[in-house]
Each structure stands twice: as structure tokens, then as C-alpha cells.
C-alpha positions as CSV (number, residue, x, y, z in Angstrom):
1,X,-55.2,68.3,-33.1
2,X,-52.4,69.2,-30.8
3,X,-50.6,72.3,-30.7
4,X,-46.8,72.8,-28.6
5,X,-44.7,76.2,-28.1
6,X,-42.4,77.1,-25.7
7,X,-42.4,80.8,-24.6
8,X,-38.9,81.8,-23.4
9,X,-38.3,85.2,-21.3
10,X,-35.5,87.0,-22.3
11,X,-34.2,90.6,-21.2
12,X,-35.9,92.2,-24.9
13,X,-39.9,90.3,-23.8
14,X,-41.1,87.1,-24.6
15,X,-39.9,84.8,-27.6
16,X,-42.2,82.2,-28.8
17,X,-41.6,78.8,-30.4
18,X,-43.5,75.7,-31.3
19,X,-41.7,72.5,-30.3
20,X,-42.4,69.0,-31.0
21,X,-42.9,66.7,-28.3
22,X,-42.1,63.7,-29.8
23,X,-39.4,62.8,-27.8
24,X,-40.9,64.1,-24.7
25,X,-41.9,61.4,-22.6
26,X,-41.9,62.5,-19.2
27,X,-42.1,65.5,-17.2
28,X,-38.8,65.9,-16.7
29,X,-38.1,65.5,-20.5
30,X,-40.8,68.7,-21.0
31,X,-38.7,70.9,-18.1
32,X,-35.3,70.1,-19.8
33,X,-36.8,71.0,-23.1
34,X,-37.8,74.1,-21.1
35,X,-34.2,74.8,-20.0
36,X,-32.8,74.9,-23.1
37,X,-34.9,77.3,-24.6
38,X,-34.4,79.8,-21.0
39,X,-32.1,82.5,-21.2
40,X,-30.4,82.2,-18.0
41,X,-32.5,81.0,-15.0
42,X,-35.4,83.3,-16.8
43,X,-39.0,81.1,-16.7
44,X,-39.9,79.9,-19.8
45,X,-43.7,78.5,-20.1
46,X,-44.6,75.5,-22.0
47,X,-48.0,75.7,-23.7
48,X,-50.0,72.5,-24.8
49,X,-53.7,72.5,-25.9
50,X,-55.8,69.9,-27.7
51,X,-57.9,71.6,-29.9
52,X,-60.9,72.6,-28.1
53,X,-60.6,69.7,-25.3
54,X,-58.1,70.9,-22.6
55,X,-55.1,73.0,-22.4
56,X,-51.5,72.8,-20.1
57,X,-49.3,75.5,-19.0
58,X,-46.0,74.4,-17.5
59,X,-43.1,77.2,-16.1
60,X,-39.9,76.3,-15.6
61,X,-37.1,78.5,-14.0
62,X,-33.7,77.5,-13.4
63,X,-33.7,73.9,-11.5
64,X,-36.6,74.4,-9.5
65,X,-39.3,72.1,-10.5
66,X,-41.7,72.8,-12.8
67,X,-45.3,74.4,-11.8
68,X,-47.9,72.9,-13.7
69,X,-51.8,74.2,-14.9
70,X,-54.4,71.8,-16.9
71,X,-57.6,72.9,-17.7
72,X,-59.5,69.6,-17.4
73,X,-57.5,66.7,-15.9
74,X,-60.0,64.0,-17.1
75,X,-59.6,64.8,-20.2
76,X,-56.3,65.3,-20.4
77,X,-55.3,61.9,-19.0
78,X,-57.2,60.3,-22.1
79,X,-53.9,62.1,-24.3
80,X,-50.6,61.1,-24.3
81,X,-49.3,64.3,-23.7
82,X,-51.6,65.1,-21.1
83,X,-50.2,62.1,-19.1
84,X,-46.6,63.5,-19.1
85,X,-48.7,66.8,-17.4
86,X,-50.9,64.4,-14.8
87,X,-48.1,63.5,-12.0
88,X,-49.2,61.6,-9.1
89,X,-48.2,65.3,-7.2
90,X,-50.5,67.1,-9.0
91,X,-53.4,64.8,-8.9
92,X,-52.7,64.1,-5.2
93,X,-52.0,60.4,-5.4
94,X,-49.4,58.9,-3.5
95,X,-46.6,57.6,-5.8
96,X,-47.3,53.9,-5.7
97,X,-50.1,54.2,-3.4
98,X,-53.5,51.9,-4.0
99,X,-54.3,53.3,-7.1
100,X,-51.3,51.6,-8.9
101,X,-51.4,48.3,-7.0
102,X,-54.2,46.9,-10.1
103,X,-50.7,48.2,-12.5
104,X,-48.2,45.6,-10.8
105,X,-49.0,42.5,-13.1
106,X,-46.9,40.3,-14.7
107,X,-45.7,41.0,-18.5
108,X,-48.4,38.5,-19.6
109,X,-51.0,40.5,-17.7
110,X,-51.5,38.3,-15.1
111,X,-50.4,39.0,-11.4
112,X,-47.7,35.9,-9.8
113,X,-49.3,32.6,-9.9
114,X,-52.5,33.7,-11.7
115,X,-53.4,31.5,-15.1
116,X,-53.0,33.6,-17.9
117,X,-56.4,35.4,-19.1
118,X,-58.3,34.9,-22.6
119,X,-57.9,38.9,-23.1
120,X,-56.3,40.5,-25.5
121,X,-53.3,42.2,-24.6
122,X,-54.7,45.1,-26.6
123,X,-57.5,45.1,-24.2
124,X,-55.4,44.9,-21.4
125,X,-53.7,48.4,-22.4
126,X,-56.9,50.2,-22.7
127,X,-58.3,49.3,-19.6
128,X,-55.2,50.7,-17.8
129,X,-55.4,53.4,-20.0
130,X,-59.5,53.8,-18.6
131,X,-58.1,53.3,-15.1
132,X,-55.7,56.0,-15.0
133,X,-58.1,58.4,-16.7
134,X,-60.6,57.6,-13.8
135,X,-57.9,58.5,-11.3
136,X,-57.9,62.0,-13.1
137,X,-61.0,64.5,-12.1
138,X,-63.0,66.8,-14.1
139,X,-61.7,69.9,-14.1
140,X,-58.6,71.9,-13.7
141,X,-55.7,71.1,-11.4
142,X,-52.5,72.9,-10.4
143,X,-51.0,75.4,-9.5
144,X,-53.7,78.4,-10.6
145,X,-51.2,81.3,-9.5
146,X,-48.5,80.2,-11.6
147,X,-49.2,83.5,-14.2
148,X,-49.8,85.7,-11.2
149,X,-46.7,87.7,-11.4
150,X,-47.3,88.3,-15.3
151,X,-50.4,89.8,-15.0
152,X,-53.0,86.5,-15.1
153,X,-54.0,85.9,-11.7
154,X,-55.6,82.4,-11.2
155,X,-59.6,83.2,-11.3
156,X,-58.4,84.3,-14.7
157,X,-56.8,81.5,-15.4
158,X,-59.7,79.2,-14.4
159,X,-61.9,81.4,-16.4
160,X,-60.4,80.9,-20.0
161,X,-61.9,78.4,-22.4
162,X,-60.0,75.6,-24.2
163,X,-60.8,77.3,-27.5
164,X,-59.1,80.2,-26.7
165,X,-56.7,79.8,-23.7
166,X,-53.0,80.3,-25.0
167,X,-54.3,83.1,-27.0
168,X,-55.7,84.7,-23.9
169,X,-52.0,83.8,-22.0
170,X,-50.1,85.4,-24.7
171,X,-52.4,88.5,-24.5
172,X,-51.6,88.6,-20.5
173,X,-48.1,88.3,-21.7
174,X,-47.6,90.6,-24.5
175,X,-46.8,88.6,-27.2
176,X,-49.8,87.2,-28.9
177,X,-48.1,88.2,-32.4
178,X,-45.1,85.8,-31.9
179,X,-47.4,83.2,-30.6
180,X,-49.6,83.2,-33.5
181,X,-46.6,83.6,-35.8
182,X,-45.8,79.7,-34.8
183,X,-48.7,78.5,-34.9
């Protein structure tokens, strides 16, 4: 079970919000979500956890570009919303680099000039699906000091459990009532 909500600044504290993410299919997608919740060029945080599994924190302020926490990166690249978390930035990849070039095949699944396979397409998906979550590691990844200047400083950060993270985060910030209001 997935859980969303956007926790917006403002000049009375924090507001919180769950969102859907439906519609959000990439990282830019999540940061304009972000923006429209912000009051001004205030930060607003995104929070995503998987029940029990992993959890994300995202901050956006203003147009700079978003700073990005996930508890367990493997993990998270075996969930659709983790992937929109899991750039090639973050996981240190270069964008297009060697781990992509097993991606560029033809619509068929076949690279140029190679006979069509037996496989299923179906099979086809979830082995890119495998690959990318191999390219993920164990673990968290990020930035660890992105809820330094609210009072979580990042061996804190690393130290919180999936079961309880965005509680824990809420706590830091001082609105765990208006978190758990939405969820």
C-alpha cells in the first residue's frame, strides 16, 4: 500500500495534503505538483512510502531542482513510483551510458537486423523491469542533508525505519497532527 502527501511551508507552519500520483509520471511531473502546492518560492516536501518497504522524500523550492531522499533504492525501483524517484543523477549512472544500451531494441524486441524472438512480449517487460532494479543498490541514496535546516540532520535521516519514517519527518517538522489528519 502506497501512501502520497505534499507538505507545503507557508508563513503560519507546515500544511499537509495527500496527493494522488496518478498522473505523475516523471520527476518533473512530482516537482510541478510540488510548485503548486508552495506558497511562494517556500520548499514544499513530497513524502512517498510503501507500506513497510521503502520511503522518498522529495523538496522542491522555487525552480531549483528538486533534492531527492529514498530509503532503499532496490527496492524502490521494483515500484512504479519509486522509478519516477530513481534518476540516472541520483543513482550515478550516466544518462544513456552502458546500462541503457541492452534498452535500445526495436518495438518488436529485437535489436536492427535480429530475427524476432519466441518470447513473450510480457516477458520482455519484466526483464527490463529486473534490469533496471539491478542497476538500483540496496540501501538509501540521496541527498541525506536535505532536512538539515528543519531540524533532521542526515544520520537521522538514515536512521528511521520504513514503518515509521514520515511520522518521524513530521515530528522533526512540527506537524505530525496534519500529517496524520490525511492519512
Amino acid at each position: 500500500m502506497y501512501f502520497a502527501a505534499l507538505l507545503a511551508r507557508t508563513e503560519d507552519g507546515w500544511e499537509a495534503s495527500d496527493t494522488e500520483l496518478d498522473e505523475v509520471e516523471t520527476l518533473a511531473d512530482l516537482a510541478d505538483l510540488a510548485r503548486e502546492a508552495a506558497e511562494d518560492d517556500e520548499p514544499v516536501l513530497v513524502c512517498i512510502e510503501q507500506e513497510g518497504v521503502w520511503f522518498g522524500v522529495v523538496r522542491v523550492e522555487g525552480e531549483e531542482d528538486p533534492r531527492i531522499f529514498v530509503s532503499d533504492a532496490a527496492a524502490a525501483a521494483r515500484s512504479s513510483y519509486g522509478e519516477i524517484l530513481l534518476t540516472d543523477e541520483l543513482l550515478g549512472r550516466e544518462p544513456g551510458g552502458e546500462e541503457d544500451l541492452d534498452l535500445l531494441v526495436d518495438l518488436d524486441g529485437t535489436e536492427d537486423g535480429e530475427p524476432p524472438s519466441d518470447t513473450e512480449d510480457d516477458e520482455d517487460e519484466v526483464g527490463v523491469s529486473a534490469q533496471a532494479a539491478g542497476t538500483a543498490p540496496a540501501g538509501p541514496v540521496g541527498d541525506v542533508e536535505l532536512l538539515a535546516d528543519f531540524g533532521m540532520d542526515g544520520t537521522a535521516l538514515l536512521s528511521l525505519t520504513s514503518e515509521d519514517a514520515l511520522t518521524e519527518i513530521a515530528d522533526a517538522l512540527g506537524c505530525t497532527d496534519m500529517l496524520e489528519a490525511v492519512r
